[in-house]
Every structure is written in C-alpha cells, then in structure tokens.
LOFILUM-361707 format. One line per field, with one value per residue: residue number from 1; x, y, z of N, C-alpha, C, O, CB in turn. Coordinates in nm, 3 decimals, always signed. Glycine has a CB too. Example, Ala and Ser with C-alpha at 12.3 -4.5 7.8 and 13.67 -1.06 7.14 Angstrom:
BEGIN
loba	1, 2;
npx	+1.319, +1.285;
npy	-0.569, -0.225;
npz	+0.780, +0.708;
capx	+1.230, +1.367;
capy	-0.450, -0.106;
capz	+0.780, +0.714;
cpx	+1.320, +1.290;
cpy	-0.330, +0.003;
cpz	+0.780, +0.787;
opx	+1.424, +1.341;
opy	-0.332, +0.114;
opz	+0.846, +0.804;
cbpx	+1.131, +1.408;
cbpy	-0.447, -0.060;
cbpz	+0.905, +0.572;
This chain:
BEGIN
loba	1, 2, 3, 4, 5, 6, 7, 8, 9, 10, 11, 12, 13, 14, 15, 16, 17, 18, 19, 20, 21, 22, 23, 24, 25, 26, 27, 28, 29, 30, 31, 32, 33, 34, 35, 36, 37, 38, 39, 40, 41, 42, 43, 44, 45, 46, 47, 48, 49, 50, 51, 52, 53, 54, 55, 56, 57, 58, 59, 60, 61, 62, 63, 64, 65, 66, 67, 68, 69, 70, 71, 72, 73, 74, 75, 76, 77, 78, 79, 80, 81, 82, 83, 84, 85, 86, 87, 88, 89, 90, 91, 92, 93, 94, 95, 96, 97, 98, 99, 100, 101, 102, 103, 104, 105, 106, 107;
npx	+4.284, +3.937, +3.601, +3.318, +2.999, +2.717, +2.407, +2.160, +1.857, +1.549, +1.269, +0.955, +0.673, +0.321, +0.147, -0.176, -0.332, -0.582, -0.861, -1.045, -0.863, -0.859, -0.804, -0.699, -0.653, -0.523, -0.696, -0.755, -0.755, -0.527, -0.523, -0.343, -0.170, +0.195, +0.267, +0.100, +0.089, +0.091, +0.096, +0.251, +0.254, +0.469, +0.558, +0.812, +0.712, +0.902, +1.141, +1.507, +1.854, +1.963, +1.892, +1.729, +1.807, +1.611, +1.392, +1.124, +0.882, +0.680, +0.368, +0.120, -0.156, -0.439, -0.485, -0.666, -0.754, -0.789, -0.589, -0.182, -0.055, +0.096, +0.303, +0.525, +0.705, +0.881, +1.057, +1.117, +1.250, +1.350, +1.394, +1.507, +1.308, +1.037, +0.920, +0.843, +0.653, +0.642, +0.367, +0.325, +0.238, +0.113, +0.022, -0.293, -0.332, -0.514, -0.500, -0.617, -0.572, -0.304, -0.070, +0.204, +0.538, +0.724, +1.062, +1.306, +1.594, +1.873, +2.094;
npy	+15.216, +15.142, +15.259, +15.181, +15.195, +15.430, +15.360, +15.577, +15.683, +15.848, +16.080, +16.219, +16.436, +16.588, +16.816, +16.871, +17.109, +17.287, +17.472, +17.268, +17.093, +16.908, +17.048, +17.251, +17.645, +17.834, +18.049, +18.214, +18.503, +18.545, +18.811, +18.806, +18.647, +18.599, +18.453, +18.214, +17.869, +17.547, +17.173, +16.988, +16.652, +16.444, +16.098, +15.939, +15.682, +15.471, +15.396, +15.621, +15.555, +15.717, +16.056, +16.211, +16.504, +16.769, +16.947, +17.157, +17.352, +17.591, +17.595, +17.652, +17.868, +18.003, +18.334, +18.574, +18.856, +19.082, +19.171, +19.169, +18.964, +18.660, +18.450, +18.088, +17.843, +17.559, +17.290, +17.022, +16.868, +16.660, +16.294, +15.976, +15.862, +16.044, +16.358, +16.725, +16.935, +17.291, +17.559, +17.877, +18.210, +18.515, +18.776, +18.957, +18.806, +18.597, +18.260, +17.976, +17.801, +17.581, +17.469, +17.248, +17.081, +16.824, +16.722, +16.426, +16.350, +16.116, +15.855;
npz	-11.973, -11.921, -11.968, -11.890, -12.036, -11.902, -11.850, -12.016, -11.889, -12.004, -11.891, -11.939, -11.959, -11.937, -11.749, -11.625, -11.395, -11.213, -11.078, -11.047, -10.928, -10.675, -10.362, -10.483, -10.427, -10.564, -10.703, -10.484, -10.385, -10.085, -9.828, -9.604, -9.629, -9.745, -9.998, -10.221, -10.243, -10.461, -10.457, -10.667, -10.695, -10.867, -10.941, -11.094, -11.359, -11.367, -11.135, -11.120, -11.074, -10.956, -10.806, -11.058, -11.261, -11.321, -11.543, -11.609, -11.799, -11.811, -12.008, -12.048, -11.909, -11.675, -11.592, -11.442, -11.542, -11.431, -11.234, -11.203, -11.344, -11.182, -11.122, -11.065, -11.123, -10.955, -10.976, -10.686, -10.399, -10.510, -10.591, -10.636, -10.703, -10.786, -10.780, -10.659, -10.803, -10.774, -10.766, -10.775, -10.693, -10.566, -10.389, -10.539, -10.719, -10.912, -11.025, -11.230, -11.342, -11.448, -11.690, -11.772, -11.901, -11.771, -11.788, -11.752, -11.650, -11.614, -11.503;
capx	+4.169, +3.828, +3.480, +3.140, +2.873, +2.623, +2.294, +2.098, +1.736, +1.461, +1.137, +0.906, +0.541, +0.295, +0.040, -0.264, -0.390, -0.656, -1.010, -1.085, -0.853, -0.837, -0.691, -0.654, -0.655, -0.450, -0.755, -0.838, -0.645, -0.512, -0.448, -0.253, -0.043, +0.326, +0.208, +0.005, +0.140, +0.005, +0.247, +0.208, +0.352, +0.515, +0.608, +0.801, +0.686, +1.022, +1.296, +1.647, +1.955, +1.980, +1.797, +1.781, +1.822, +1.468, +1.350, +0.987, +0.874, +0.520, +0.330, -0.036, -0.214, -0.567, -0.500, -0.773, -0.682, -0.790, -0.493, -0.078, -0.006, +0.193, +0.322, +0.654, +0.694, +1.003, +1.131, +1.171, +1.240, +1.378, +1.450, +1.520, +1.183, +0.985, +0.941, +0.690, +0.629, +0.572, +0.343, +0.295, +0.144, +0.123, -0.089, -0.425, -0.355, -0.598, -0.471, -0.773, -0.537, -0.144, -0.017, +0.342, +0.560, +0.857, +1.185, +1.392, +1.714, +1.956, +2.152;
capy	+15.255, +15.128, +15.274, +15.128, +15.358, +15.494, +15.390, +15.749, +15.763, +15.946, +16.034, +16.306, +16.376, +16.666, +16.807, +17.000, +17.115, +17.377, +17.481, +17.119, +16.967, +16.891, +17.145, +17.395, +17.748, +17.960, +18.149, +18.317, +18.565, +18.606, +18.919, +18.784, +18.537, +18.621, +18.391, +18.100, +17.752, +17.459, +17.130, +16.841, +16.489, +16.342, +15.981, +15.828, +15.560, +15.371, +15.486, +15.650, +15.542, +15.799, +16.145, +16.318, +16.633, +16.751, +17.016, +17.206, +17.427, +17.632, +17.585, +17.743, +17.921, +18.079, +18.410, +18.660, +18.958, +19.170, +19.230, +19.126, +18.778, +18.654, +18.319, +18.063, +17.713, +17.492, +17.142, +17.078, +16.741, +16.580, +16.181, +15.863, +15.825, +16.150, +16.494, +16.771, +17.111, +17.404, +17.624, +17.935, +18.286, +18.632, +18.934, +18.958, +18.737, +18.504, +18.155, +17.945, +17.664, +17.603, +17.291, +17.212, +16.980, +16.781, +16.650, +16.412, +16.321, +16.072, +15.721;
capz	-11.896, -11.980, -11.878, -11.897, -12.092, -11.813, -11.961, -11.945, -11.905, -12.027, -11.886, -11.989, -11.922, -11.947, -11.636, -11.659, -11.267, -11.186, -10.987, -11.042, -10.886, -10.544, -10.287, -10.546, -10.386, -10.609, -10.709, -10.368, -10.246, -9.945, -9.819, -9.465, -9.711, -9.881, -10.109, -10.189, -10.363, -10.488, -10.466, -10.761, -10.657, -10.969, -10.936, -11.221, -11.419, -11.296, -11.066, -11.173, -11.012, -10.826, -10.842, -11.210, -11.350, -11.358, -11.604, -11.604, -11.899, -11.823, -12.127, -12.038, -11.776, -11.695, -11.518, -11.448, -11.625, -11.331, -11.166, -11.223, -11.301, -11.119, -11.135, -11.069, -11.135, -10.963, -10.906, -10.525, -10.344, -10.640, -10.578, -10.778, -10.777, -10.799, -10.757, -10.626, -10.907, -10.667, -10.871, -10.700, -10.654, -10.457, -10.416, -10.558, -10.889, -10.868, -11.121, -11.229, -11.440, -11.518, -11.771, -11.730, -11.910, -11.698, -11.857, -11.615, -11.750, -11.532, -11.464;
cpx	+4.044, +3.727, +3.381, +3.011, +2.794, +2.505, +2.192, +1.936, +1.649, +1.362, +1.080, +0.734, +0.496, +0.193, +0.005, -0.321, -0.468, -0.775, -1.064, -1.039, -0.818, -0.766, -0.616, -0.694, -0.609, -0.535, -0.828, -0.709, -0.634, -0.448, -0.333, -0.120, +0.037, +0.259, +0.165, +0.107, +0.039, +0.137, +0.171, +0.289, +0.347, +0.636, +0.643, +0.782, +0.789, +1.107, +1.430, +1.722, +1.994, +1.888, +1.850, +1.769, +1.675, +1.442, +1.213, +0.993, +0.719, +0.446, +0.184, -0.038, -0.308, -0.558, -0.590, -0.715, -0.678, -0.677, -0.326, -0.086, +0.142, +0.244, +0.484, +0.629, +0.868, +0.970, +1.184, +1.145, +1.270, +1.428, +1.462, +1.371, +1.057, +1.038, +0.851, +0.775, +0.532, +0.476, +0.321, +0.249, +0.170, +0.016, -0.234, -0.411, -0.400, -0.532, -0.558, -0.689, -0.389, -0.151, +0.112, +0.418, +0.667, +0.945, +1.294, +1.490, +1.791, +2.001, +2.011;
cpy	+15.216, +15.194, +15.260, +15.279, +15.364, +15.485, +15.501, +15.696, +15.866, +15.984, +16.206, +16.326, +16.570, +16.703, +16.951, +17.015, +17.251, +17.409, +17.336, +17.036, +16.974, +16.963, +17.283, +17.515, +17.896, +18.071, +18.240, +18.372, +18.562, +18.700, +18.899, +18.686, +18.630, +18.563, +18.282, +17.985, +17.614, +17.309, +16.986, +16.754, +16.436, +16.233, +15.901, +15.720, +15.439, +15.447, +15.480, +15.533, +15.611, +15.938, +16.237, +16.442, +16.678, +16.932, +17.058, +17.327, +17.465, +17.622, +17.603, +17.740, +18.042, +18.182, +18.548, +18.804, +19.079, +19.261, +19.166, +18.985, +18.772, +18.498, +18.229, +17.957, +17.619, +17.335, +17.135, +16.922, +16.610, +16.459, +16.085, +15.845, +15.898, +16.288, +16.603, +16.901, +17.162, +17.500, +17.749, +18.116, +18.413, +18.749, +18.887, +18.861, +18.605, +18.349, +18.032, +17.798, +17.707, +17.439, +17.351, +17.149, +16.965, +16.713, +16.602, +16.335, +16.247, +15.898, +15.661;
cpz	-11.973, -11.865, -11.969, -11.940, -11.952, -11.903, -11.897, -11.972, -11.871, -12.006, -11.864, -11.972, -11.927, -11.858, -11.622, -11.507, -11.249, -11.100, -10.957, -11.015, -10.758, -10.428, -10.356, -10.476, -10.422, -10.680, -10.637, -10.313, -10.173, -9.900, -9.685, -9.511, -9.801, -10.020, -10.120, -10.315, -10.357, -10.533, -10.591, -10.746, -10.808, -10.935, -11.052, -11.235, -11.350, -11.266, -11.110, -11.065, -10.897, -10.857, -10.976, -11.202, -11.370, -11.439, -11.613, -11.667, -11.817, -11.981, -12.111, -11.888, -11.818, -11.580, -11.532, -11.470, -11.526, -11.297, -11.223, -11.235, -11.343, -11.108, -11.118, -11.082, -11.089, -10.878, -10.799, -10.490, -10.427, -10.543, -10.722, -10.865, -10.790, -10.741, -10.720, -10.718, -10.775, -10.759, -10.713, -10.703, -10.584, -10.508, -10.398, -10.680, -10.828, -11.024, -11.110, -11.274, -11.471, -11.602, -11.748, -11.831, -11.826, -11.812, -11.718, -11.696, -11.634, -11.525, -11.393;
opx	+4.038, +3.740, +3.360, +2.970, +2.828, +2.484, +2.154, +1.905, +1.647, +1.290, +1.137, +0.667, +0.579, +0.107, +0.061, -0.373, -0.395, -0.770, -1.118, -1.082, -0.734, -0.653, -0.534, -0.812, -0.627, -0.479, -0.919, -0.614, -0.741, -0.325, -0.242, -0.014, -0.003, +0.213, +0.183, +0.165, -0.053, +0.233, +0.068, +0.405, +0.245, +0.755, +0.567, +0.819, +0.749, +1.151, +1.482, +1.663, +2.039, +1.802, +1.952, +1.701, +1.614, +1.482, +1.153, +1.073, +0.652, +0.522, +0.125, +0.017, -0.301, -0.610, -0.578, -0.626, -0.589, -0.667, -0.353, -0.118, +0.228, +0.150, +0.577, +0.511, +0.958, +0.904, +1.282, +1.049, +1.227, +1.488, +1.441, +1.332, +0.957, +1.142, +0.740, +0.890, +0.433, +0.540, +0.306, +0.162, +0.281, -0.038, -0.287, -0.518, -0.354, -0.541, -0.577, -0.741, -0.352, -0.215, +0.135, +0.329, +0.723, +0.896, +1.344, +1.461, +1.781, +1.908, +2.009;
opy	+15.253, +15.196, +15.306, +15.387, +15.269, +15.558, +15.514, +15.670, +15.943, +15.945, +16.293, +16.222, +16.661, +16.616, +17.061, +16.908, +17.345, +17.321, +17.304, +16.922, +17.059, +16.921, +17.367, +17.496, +18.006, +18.173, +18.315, +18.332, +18.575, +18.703, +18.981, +18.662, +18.705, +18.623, +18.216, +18.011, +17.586, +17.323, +16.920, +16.772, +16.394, +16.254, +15.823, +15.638, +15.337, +15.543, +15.372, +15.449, +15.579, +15.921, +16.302, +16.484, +16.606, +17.029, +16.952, +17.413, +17.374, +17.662, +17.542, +17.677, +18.126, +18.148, +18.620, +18.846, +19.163, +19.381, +19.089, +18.905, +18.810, +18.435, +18.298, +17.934, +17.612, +17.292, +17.204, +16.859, +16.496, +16.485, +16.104, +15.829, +15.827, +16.320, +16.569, +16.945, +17.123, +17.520, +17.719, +18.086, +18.409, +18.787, +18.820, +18.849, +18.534, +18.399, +17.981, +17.691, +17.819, +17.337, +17.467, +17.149, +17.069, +16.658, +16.672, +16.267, +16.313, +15.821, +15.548;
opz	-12.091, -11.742, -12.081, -11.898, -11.882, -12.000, -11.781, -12.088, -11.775, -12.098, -11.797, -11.972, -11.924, -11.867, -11.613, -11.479, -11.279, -11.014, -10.851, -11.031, -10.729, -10.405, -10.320, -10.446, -10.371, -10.719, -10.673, -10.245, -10.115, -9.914, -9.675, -9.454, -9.890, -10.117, -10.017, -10.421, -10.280, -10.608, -10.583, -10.783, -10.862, -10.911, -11.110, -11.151, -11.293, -11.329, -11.139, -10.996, -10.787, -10.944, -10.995, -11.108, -11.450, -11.375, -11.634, -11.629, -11.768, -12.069, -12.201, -11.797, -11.907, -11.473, -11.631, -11.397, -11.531, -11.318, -11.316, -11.147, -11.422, -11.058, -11.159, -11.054, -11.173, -10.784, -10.774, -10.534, -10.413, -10.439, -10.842, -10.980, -10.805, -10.685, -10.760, -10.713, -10.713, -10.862, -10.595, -10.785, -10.532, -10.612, -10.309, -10.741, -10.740, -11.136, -10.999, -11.242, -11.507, -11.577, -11.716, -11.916, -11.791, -11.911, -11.629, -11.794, -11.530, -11.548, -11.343;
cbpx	+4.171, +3.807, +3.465, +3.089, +2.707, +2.662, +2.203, +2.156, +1.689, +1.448, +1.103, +0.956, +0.530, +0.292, +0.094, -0.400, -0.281, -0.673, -1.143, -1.111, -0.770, -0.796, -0.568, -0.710, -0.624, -0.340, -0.793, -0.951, -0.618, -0.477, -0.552, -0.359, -0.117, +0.503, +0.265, -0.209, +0.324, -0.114, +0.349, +0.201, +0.255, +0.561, +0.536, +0.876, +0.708, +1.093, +1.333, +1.703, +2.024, +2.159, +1.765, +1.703, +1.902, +1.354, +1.389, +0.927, +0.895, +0.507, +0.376, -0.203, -0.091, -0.708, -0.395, -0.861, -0.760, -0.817, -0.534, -0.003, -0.105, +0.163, +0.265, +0.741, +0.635, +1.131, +1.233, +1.060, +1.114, +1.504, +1.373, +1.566, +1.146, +0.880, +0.986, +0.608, +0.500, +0.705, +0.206, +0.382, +0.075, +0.295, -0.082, -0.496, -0.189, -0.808, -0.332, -0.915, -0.648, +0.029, -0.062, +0.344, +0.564, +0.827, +1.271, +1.318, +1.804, +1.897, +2.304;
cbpy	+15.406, +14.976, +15.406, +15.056, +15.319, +15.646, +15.240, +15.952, +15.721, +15.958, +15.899, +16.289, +16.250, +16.670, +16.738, +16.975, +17.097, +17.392, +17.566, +17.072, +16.890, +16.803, +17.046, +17.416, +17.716, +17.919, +18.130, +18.231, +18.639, +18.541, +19.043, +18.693, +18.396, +18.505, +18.391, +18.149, +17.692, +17.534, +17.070, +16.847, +16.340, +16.425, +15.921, +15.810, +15.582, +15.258, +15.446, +15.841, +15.551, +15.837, +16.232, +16.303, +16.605, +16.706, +16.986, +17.219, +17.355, +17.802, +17.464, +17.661, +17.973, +17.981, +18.419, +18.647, +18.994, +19.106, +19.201, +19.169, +18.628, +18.721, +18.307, +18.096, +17.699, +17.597, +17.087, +17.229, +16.736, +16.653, +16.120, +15.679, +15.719, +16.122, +16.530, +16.792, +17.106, +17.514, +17.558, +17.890, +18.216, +18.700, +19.015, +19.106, +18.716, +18.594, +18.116, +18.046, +17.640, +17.622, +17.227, +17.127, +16.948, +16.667, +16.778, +16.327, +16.470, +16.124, +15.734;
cbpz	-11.864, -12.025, -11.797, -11.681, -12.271, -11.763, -12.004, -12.072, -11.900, -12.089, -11.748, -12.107, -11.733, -12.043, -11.488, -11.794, -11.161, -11.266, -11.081, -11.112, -10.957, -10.548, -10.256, -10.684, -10.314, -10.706, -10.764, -10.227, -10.201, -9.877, -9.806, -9.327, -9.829, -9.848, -10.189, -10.234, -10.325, -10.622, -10.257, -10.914, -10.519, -11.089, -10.870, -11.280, -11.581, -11.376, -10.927, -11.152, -11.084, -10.794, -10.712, -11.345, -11.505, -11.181, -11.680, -11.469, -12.066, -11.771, -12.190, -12.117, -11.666, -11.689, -11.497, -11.322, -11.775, -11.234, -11.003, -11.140, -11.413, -11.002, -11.264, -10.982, -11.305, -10.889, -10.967, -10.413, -10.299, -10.769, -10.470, -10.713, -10.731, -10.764, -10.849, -10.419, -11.131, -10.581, -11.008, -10.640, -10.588, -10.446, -10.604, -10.576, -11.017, -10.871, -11.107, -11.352, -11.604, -11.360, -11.982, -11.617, -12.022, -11.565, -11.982, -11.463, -11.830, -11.418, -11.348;
C-alpha cells in the first residue's frame, strides 16, 4: 500500500473591527433585539482544497463597563476560500471594538 503525503496548509491572520468601521452597531442597544451581530468576510490569501478547519481566538475588546459584557465570537460559512466571524452581543452591553486572530488549517 502506498499513500501520497496530503500537503497541509497554513493560513493565519489577525482582525481588529470597531465604531469605525463600517456598519458597526454593536454599541447601540436594542431593546426589541435578542441580539445584535456584526459579520466579518475573511477571504484567504489563496484557496484550500476544500474547506479548512477554521480556528478564532478573541484577543481584545472595548466593553463599556456599564452594564454585563457580553460577547461571542464563531466561524460560520466556512469554504475553500473564506469565511464570515460572527461577533455578537445581547442586552444592554454596548461593544465599542473586538481584535480576533483566525487559524485555518486544511488540504
């Protein structure tokens, strides 16, 4: 029996989004909303094989001390060749700024 290595790549990247950027909303409550999200389109550099393994660490965030923070961060819509980070929200916690990093691991 022989098999062919699977060459794996690696692609990695770090994203800062907040008040400043475009369509941000996660610092107004809404009291008629479950909860509020905010979606980030990441397009890798070059496309897998097929869709990877995608990993997302939080690694800062500016929440107003006011009230609960509240916060979630997931990988949703994963393909070969990107992915959208849900960041997201509820209540009264108002979130001014999140950074991220991604890890995408795959054929």
């Amino acid at each position: 029996m022989h098999f062919s290595p699977i060459p794996w790549k690696v692609l990695a990247s770090n994203v800062g989004v907040g008040v400043l950027t475009d369509g941000w909303t996660l610092d107004v409550p809404d009291p008629a909303a479950d909860s509020r999200e905010f979606i980030v389109d990441i397009v890798f550099a070059s496309a897998f094989a097929v869709a990877p393994v995608v990993q997302l660490g939080l690694t800062g965030f500016d929440i107003d001390q006011r009230d609960t923070s509240r916060i979630t961060l997931k990988a949703e819509s994963i393909t070969a060749s990107g992915f959208q980070a849900v960041i997201a929200t509820w209540a009264a916690t108002r979130v001014y700024a999140v950074e991220f990093n991604w890890l995408a691991i795959g054929p």
